[in-house]
C-alpha positions in Angstrom: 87.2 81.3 215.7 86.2 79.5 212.5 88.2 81.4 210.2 91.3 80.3 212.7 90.5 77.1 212.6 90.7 75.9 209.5 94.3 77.1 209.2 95.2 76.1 212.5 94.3 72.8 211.6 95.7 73.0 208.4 99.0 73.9 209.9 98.7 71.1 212.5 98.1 68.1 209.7 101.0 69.8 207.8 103.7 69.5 210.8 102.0 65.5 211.7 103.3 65.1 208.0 106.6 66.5 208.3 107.6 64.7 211.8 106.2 61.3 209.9 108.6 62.1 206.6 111.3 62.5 209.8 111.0 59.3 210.9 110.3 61.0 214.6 107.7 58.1 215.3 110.4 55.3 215.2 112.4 54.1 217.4 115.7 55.7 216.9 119.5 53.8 217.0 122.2 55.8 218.3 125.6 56.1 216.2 128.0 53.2 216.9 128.3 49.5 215.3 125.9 47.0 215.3 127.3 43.4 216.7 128.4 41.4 213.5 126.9 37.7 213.1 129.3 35.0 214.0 129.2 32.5 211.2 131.1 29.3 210.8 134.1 28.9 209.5 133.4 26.1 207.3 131.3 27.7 205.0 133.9 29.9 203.9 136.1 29.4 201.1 139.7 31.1 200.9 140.4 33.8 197.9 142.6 31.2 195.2 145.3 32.3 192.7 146.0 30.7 189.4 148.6 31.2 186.6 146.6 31.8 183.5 149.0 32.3 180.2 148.8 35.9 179.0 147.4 35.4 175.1 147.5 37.6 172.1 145.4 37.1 169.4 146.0 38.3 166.0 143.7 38.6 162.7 145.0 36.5 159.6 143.3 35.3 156.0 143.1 31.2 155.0 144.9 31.1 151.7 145.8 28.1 150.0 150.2 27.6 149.0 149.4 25.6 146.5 146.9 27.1 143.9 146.9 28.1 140.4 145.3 29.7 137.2 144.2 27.3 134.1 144.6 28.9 130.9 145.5 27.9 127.0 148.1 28.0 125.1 146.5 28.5 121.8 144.0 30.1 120.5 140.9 28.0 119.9 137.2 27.7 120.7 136.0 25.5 123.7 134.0 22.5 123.3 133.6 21.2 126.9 134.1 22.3 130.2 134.1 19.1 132.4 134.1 20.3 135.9 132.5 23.4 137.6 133.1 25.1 141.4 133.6 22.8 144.2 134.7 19.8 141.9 137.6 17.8 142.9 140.0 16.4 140.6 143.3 14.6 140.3 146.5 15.5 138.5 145.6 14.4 135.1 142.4 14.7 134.9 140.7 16.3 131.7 139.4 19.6 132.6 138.8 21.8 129.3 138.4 20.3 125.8 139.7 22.9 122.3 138.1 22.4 119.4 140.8 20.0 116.8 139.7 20.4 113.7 142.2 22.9 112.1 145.2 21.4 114.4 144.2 18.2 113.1 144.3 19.1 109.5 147.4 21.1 109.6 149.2 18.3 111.5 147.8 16.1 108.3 149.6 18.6 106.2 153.2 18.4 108.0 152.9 14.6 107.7 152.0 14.8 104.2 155.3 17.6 104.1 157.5 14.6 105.9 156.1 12.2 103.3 156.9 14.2 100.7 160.2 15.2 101.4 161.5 12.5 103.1 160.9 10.6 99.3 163.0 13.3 97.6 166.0 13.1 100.4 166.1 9.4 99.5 166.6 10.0 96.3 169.4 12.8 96.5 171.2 10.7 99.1 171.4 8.0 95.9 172.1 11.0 92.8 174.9 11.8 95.4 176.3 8.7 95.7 176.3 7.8 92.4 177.9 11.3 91.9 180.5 10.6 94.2 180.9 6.8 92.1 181.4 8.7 89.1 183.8 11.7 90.7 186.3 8.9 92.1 186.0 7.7 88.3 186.9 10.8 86.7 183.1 10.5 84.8 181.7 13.8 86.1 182.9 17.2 86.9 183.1 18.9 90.3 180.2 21.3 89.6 178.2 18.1 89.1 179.1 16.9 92.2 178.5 19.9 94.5 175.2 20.2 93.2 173.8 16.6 93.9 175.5 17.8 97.7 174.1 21.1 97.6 170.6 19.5 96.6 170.8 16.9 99.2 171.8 18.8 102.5 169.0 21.1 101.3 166.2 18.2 101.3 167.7 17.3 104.9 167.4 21.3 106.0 163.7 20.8 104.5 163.0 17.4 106.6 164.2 19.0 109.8 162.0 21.9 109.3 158.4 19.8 108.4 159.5 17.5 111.4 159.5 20.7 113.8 156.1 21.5 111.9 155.1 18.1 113.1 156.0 18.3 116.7 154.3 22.3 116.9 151.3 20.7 115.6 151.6 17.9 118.0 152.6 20.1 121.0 148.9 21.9 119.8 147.0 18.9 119.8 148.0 18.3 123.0 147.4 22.1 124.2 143.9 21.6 122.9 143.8 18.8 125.7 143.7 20.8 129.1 144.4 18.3 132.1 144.5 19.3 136.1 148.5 20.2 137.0 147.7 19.2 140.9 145.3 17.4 142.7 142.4 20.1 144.5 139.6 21.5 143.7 137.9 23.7 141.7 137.5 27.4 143.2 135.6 29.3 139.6 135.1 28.4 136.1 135.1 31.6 134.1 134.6 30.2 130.7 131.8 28.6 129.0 131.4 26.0 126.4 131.7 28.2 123.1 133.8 31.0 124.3 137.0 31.3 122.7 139.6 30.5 124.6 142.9 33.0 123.8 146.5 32.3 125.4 147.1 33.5 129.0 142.7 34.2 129.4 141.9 32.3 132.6 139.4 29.5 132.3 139.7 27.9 135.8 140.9 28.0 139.2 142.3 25.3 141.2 144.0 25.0 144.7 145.2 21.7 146.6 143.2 21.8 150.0 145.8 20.3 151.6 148.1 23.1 151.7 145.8 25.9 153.5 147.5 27.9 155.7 146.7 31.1 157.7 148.7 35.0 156.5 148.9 37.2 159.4 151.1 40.6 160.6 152.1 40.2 163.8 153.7 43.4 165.6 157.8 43.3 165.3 158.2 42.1 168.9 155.9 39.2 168.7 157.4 38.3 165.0 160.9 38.7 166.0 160.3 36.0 169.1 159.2 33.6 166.6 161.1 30.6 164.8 160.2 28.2 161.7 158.5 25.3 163.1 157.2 26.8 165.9 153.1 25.6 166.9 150.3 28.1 167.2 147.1 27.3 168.6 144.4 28.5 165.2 140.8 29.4 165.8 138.0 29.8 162.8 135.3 31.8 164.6 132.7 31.0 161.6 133.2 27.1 162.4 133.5 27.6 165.7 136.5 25.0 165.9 140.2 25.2 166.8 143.4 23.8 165.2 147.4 23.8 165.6 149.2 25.2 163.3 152.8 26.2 162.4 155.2 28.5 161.6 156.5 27.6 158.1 157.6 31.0 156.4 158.6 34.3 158.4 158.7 37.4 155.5 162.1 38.8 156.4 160.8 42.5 155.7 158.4 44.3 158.0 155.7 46.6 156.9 156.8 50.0 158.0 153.4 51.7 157.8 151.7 48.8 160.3 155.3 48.3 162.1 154.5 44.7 161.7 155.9 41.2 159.6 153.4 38.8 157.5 154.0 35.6 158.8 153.0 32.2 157.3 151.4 29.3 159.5 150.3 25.9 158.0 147.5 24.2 159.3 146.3 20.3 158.4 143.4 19.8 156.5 139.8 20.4 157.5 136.9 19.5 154.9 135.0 22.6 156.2 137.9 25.5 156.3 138.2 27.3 152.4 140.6 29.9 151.4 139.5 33.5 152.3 138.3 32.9 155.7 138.8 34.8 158.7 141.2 33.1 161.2 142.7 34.0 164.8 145.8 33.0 165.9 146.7 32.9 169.1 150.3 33.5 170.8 151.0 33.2 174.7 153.0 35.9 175.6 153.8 35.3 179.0 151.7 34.5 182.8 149.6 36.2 185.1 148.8 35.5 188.5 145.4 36.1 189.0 142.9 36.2 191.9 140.0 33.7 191.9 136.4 33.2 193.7 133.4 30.5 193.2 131.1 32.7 190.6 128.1 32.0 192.9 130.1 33.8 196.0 129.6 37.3 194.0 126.2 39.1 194.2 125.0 42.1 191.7 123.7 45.1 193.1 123.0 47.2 191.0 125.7 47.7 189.1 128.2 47.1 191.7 129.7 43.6 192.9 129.8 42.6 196.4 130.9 39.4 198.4 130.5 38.9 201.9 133.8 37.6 203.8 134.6 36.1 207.1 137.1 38.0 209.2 137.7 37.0 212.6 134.3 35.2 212.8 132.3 38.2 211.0 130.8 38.3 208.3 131.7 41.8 206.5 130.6 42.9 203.2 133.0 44.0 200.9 132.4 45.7 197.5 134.9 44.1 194.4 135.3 44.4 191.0 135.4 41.5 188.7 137.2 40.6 185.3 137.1 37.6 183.4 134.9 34.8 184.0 137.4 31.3 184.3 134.7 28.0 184.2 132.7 28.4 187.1 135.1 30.8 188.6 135.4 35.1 188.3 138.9 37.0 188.5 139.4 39.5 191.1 140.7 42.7 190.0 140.3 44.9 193.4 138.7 44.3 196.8 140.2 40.7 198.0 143.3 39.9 199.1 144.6 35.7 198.2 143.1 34.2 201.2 140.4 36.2 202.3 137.9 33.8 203.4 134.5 34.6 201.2 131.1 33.2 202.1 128.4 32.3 200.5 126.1 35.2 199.6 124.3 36.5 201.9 120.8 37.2 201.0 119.1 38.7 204.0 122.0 41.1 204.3 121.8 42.3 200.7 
């Protein structure tokens, strides 16, 4: 008897455990549905629609129209450098200073040319006259004569020339002088005081922060819809702020790896926005209707989204799935019909 009763009782705690796991000491509730709470109607608010424009948003660059390169003309070394990145400056203003010394002494030596032969033309322009005096009198020969004419148009040849010397070497003076060819501001100085400054190197860059604008591709369809002067809303995600801008150039020649045209939209001036930033801009493309509950009507489980609504008095829950939040408001994608009445959510039922 002892060895069959340690099994035996064994066996008996075993099947106590099983029934209990079985839920066989409960009260049990037969099939069927349970009666639904009545609620009022008041606390329920009707499933909303709203037209909410249909937007496209498209990647452009901040680039400046109007910006340009400062170089020299001549070939010199650089004594000053009077601005540096980030300075602003006015049309006119002195920006790079060439060193005058040899233009100075070679313009010295076309005045001194001038001088010189403007001394020996007067002096033809009198031998010819009194050639021509003396001509008309029978005194001279013709060979006389066309030398003293020969002589003189050959001092006036000289003149012209050392006056064009002159003006070169006054054109370089004022080369040596570089001043800002628009008002903006300064975007690099690649040059130092010292370096030596050859024609075409680039010593500065300048663009007028008043003509930024935003260079996008739009697709074909989008691009095709659009006209000069049309307004786009602009968004600069590092400042976090918004602006209006418009179309002002449409590139009549789309990209045919992308499928897509560069368009050109101007934007008014903002201290904070610099060329090479990322932009947005932003189309409406058409409207959607879309439905629309109270945010706080919609409880998480889980990871599934469920809103309790009153039909015919009940309250029935009702799983949904959500989109875009709107303000204090969440779209309905599936689940709701527009004026399913929702109630607040119902935490003792959750």
């Amino acid at each position: 008897m002892k060895k069959l009763l340690i099994p035996g009782l064994s066996l008996l705690l075993l099947g106590l455990i099983v029934a209990w796991m079985a839920d066989l000491f409960n009260d049990r509730i037969e099939p069927g549905l349970a009666p639904a709470a009545r609620i009022s109607s008041n606390e329920a608010v009707p499933v909303g629609s709203m037209v909410i424009p249909m937007l496209e948003k498209v990647a452009g660059t901040i680039s400046a129209k109007q910006a340009t390169d400062i170089s020299s003309r001549i070939l010199a070394r650089i004594e000053t450098i009077k601005v540096r990145a980030g300075d602003s400056v006015k049309k006119g203003d002195l920006l790079v200073s060439l060193e005058q010394t040899e233009l100075r002494s070679r313009k010295a030596q076309a005045d001194a040319r001038i001088t010189g032969v403007t001394a020996r033309l007067q002096e033809a322009d009198k031998q010819l006259r009194r050639m021509q005096e003396l001509f008309a009198q029978g005194m001279v020969a013709r060979a006389e004569l066309d030398r003293a004419t020969a002589n003189q148009q050959s001092l006036q040849s000289e003149a012209a020339q050392a006056q064009r010397m002159l003006e070169e070497m006054q054109s370089a003076l004022a080369y040596s002088q570089i001043t800002a060819p628009i008002d903006g501001r300064v975007i690099d100085r690649y040059a130092e005081p010292g370096d030596t400054a050859s024609p075409g190197s680039r010593l500065l860059s300048l663009y007028n922060p008043l003509s930024l604008r935003v260079d996008a591709h739009v697709r074909e369809q989008l691009a095709l819809a659009l006209k000069i002067g049309d307004s786009v809303a602009v968004e600069v995600p590092s400042l976090g702020q918004a602006f209006t801008g418009t179309v002002e150039e449409l590139v009549p020649a789309a990209n045919p790896g992308a499928r897509s045209f560069q368009i050109k939209v101007s934007v008014n001036y903002a201290a904070d926005l610099l060329p090479g930033m990322f932009a947005r801009l932003i189309f409406k493309v058409g409207e959607k209707h879309r439905l629309l509950v109270a945010a706080d009507r919609v409880a998480s489980v889980g990871q599934l989204d469920v809103v309790w609504i009153n039909q015919d008095g009940q309250i029935l829950k009702r799983l949904v799935k959500t989109g875009k939040r709107y303000d204090n408001n969440v779209e309905i994608l599936a689940g709701l019909n527009e004026g399913d009445l929702v109630l607040p959510v119902q935490r003792s039922a959750r």
